[in-house]
C-alpha positions as CSV (number, residue, x, y, z in Angstrom):
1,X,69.8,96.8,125.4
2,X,70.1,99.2,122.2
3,X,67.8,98.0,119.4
4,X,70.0,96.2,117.0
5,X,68.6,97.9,113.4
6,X,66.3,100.9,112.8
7,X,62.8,100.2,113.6
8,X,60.3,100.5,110.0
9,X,62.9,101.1,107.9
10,X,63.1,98.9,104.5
11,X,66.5,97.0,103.8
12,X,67.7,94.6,101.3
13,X,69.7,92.0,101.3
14,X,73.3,93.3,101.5
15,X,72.5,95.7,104.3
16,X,71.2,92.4,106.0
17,X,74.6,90.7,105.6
18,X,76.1,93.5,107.3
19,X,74.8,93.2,110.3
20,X,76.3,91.6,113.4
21,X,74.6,90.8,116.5
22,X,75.8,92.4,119.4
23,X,77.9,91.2,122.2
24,X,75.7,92.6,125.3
25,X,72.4,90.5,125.4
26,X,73.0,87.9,123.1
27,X,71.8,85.3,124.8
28,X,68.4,86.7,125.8
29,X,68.0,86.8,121.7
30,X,66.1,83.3,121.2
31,X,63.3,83.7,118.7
32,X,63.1,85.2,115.0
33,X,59.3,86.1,114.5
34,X,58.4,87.1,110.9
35,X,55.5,88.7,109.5
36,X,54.7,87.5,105.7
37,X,52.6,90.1,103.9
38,X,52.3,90.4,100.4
39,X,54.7,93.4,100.3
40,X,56.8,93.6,103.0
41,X,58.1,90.8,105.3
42,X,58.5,91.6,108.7
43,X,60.7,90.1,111.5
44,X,62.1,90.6,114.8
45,X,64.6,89.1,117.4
46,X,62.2,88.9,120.8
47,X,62.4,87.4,124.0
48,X,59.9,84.9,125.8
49,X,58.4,88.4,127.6
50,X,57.8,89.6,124.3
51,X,60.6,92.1,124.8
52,X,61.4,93.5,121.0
53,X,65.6,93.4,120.6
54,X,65.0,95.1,117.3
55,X,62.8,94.8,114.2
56,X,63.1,95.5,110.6
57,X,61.2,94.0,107.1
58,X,62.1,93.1,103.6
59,X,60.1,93.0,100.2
60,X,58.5,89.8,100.2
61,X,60.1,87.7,97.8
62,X,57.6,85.6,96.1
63,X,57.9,84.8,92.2
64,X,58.5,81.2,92.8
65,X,57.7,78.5,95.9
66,X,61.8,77.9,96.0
67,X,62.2,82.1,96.4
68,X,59.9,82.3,99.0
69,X,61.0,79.4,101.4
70,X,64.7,80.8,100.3
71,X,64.1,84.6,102.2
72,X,62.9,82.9,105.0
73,X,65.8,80.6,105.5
74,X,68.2,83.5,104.7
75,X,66.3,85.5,107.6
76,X,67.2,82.9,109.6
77,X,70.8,82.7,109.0
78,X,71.8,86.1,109.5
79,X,71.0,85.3,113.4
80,X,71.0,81.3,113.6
81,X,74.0,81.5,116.6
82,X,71.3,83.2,118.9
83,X,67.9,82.1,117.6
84,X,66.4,78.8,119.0
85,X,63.0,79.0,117.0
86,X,61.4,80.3,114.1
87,X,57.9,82.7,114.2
88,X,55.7,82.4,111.5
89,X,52.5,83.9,110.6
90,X,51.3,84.2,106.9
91,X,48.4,85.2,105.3
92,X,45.8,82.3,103.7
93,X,44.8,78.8,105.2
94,X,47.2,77.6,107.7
95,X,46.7,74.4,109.6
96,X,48.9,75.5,112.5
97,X,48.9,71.9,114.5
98,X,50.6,70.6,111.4
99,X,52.5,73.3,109.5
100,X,50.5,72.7,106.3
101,X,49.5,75.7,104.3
102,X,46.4,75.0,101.8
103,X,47.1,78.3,100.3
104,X,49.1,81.5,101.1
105,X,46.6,84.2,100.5
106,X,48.2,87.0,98.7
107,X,51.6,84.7,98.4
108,X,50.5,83.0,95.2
109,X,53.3,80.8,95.0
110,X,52.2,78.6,98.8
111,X,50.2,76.1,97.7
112,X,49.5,72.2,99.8
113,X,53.0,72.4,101.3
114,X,54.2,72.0,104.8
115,X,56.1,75.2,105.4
116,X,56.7,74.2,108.7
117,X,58.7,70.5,107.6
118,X,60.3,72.2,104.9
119,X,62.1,75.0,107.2
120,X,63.0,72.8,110.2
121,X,64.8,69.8,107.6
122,X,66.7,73.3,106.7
123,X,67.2,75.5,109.5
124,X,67.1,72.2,112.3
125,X,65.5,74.9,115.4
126,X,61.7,74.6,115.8
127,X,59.4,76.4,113.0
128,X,55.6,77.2,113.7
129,X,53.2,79.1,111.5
130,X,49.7,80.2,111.9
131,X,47.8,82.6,109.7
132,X,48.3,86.2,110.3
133,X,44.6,87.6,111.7
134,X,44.7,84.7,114.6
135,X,48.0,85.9,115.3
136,X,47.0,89.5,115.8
137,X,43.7,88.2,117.7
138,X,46.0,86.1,119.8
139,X,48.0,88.7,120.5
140,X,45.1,90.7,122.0
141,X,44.8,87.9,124.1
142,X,48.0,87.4,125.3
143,X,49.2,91.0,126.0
144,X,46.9,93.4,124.9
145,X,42.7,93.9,125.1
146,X,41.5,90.7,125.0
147,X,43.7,89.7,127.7
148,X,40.9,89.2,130.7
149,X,38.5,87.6,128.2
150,X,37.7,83.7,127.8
151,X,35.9,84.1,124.7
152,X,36.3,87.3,122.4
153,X,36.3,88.1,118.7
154,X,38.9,90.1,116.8
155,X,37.7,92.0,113.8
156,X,41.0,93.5,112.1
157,X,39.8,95.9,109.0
158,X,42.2,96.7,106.6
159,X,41.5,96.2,102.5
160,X,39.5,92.9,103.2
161,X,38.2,91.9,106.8
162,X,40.2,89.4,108.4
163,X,39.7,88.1,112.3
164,X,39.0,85.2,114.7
165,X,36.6,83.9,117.5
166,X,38.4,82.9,120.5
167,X,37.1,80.1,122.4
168,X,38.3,79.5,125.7
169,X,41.4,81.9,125.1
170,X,42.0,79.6,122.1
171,X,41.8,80.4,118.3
172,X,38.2,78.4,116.8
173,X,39.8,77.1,113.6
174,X,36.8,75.3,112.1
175,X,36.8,72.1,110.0
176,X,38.4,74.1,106.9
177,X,40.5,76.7,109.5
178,X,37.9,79.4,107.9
179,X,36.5,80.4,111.3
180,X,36.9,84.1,112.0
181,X,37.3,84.5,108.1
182,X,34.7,87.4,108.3
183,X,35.2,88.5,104.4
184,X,33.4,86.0,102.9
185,X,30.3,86.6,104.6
186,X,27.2,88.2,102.4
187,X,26.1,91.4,103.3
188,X,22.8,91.4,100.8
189,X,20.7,89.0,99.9
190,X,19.0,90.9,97.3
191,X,22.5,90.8,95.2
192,X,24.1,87.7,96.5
193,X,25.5,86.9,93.2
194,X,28.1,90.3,93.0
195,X,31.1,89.7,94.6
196,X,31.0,93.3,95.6
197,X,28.3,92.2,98.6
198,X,31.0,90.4,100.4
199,X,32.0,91.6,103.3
200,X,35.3,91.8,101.7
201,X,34.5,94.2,99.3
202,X,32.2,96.9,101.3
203,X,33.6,96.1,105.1
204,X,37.5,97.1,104.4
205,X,38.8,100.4,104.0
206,X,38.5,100.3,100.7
207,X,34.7,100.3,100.9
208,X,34.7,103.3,103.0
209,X,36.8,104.8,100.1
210,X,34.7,103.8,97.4
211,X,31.3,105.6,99.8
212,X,32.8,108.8,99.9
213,X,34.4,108.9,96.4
214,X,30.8,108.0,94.7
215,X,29.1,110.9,97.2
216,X,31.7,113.6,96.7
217,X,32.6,112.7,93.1
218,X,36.1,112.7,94.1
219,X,39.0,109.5,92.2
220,X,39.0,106.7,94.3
221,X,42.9,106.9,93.3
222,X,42.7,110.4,95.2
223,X,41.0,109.2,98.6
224,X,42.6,107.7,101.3
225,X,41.6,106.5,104.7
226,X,43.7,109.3,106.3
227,X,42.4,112.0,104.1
228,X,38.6,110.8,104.5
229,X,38.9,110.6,108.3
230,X,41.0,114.6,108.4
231,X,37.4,115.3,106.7
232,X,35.3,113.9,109.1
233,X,37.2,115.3,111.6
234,X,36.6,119.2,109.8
235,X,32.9,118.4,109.8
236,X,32.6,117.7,106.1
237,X,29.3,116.6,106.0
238,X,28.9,114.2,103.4
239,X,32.2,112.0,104.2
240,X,30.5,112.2,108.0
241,X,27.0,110.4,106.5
242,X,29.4,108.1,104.6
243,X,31.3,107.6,107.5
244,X,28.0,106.7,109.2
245,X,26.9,104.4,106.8
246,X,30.2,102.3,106.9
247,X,29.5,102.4,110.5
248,X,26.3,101.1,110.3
249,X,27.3,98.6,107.8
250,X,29.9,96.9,110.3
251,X,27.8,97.4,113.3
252,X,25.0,95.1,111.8
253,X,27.5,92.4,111.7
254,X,29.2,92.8,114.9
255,X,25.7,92.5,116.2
256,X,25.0,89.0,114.4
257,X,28.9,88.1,115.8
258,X,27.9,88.9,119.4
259,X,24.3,86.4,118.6
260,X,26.3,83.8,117.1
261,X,29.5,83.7,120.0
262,X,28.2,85.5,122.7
263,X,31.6,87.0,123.5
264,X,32.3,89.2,126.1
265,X,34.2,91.8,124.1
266,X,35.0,92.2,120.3
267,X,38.3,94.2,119.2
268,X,38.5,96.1,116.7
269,X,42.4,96.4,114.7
270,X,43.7,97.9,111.4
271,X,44.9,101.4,111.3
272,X,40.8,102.6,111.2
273,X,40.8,101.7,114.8
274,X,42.7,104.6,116.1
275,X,40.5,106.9,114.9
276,X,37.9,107.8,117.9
277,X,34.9,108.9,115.8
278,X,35.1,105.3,114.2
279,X,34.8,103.9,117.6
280,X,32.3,106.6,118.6
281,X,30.3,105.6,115.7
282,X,30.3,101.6,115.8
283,X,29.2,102.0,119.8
284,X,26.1,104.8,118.5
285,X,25.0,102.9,116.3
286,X,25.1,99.5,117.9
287,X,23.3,101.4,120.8
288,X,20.5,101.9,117.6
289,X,20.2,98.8,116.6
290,X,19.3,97.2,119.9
291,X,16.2,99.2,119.9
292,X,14.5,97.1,117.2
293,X,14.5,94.1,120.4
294,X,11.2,94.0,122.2
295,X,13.3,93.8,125.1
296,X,16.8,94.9,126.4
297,X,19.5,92.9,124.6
298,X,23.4,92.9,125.3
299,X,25.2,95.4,123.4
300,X,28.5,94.4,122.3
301,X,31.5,95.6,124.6
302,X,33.5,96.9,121.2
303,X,36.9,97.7,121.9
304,X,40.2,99.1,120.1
305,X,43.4,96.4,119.5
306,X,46.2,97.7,121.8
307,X,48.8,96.1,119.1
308,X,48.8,97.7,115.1
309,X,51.6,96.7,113.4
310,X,53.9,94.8,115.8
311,X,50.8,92.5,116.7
312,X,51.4,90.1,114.2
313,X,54.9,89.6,115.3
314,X,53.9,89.4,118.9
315,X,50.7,86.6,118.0
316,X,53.0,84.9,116.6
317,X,55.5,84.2,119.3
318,X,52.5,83.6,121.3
319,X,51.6,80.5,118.6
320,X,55.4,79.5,119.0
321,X,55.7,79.6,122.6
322,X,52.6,77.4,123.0
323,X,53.9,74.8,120.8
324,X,57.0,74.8,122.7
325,X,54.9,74.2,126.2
326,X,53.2,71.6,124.3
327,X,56.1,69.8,123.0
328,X,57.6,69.8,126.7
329,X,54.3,68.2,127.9
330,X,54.7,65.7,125.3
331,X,58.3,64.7,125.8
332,X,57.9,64.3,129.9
333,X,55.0,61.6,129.0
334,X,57.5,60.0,126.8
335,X,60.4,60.5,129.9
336,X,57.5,58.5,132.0
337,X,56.6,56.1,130.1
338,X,60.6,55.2,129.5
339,X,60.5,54.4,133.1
340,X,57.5,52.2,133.1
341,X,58.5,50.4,129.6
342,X,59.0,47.1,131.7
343,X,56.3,47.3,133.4
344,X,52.3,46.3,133.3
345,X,51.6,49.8,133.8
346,X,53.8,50.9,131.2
347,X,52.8,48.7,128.2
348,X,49.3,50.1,129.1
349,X,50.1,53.6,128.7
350,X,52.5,53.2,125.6
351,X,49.4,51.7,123.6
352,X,47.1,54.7,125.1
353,X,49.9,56.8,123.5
354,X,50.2,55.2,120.1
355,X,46.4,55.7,119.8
């Protein structure tokens, strides 16, 4: 089937009402998944294979609570007659059992609301949401590297450090849902009251900028992660003992990771990932660090995310589809216990239930 709109281009919203869905394939079209950032919004018509019937994204609209939950819902009527559930992943705390967003990260105006209650008493087809880094760590696990791994962390570095620890090929959420939140940890004790020694601050891109700028006396405003990494590649020597640095900076931590969860491999996302001598680097220096151990020590198996920017989208089908298989499971113990309602059996399960 043709892709129904222009993959990565940015539209607004009368371009959106000119669309119309397609007669051939229609009905394989069942799920809207949609990627909040705080620019851009992100969606995409996809299958239960995770086939991709087109994509396309939006400026975020997100002055007011009412403005926010309003693009979603509008998303969601330009293809209501073929969608039968709603994708969400978002960035901030996101209880995803419940729907209940503590805060929306970057989307200022989500704050101690269920999102998820709010868009089904609307749109009346099933609405998940989960936050976006376990999305793209699930969808590592689902399609991509993580796939043959039980327990694995995802480390996605873009400006902050976002990621997850999956346990048993699930998402640890933690008593707060702050597990995987990697950009809160300290990095120095010996300034742990600057906010500039969180992980946040010196792990992301931004840190690697802000290396290289100081070293070659160059505006941060000039620098990019594209331009610093075309000078690594020419041999510059000082961006490559930046570089190394950085490197060493985030190897430390993958190293107290692999103490902490024992995982058998760690994937690495963001668009830093696809650049081999980062790779090269993490795996040199990790190699380094496990000489300080009196005794051999398991190196972390550090690998690249096979999904960049469509893995978002893809984690969070994955979050949906779950749900769904769930809620099936759910509804046959209800079918069940319908049948036994009259009997001895029955009246016993039915208050097993309600507790």
């Amino acid at each position: 089937m043709e892709n129904l709109f222009t993959d990565d281009r940015t539209t607004d919203n009368d371009s959106i009402n000119n669309w119309r869905m397609r007669e051939v394939g229609v009905s394989d079209l069942k799920y809207l998944s949609i990627d909040v950032g705080g620019t851009f919004t992100k969606f995409a018509l996809m299958d239960e294979d995770c086939n991709f019937y087109g994509k396309d994204k939006i400026a975020t609209r997100k002055d007011t609570l009412e403005e926010f939950v309003g693009m979603l819902e509008e998303l969601y009527r330009k293809f209501e007659d073929s969608v039968s559930g709603i994708a969400i992943c978002a960035p901030g705390m996101v209880d995803s059992d419940t729907g209940f967003m503590y805060n929306g990260g970057s989307i200022f105006c989500v704050k101690n609301i269920n999102l998820v209650e709010i868009l089904e008493n609307r749109c009346h087809v099933p609405v998940t949401v989960e936050n976006d880094a376990r999305c793209a760590a699930l969808a590592e696990v689902w399609k991509g590297s993580l796939g043959d791994c039980r327990n694995a962390i995802a480390l996605i570095i873009g400006t902050a450090v976002g990621g997850a620890v999956i346990v048993d090929r699930k998402v640890l959420k933690g008593k707060n849902f702050m597990a995987g939140e990697f950009s809160y940890l300290f990095t120095d004790e010996s300034r742990w009251q600057e906010r500039s020694q969180l992980l946040a601050e010196n792990g992301g891109v931004p840190g690697l900028i802000r290396r290289v700028s100081k070293r070659k006396r160059i505006p941060e405003e000039e620098l990019t992660g594209e331009r610093i990494f075309s000078l690594a590649n020419q041999g510059d020597t000082i961006t490559l003992e930046c570089l190394r640095e950085y490197c060493r900076h985030l190897s430390i931590q993958i190293s107290n990771y692999q103490f902490v969860v024992d995982p058998e491999k760690i994937a690495i996302g963001g668009g830093i990932s696809v650049q081999p001598i980062f790779l090269e680097m993490i795996k040199e220096e990790l190699r380094n660090l496990n000489k300080v151990f009196p005794y051999t020590m398991p190196i972390p198996d550090v690998v690249t995310c096979k999904y960049f920017n469509d893995s978002n989208l893809i984690g969070a089908l994955y979050v949906h589809l779950k749900a769904k298989e769930n809620s099936i499971d759910v509804d046959k113990v209800r079918e069940f216990m319908e049948l036994l309602k009259d009997r001895r059996e029955g009246k016993y399960l039915q208050k097993l239930f309600e507790k």
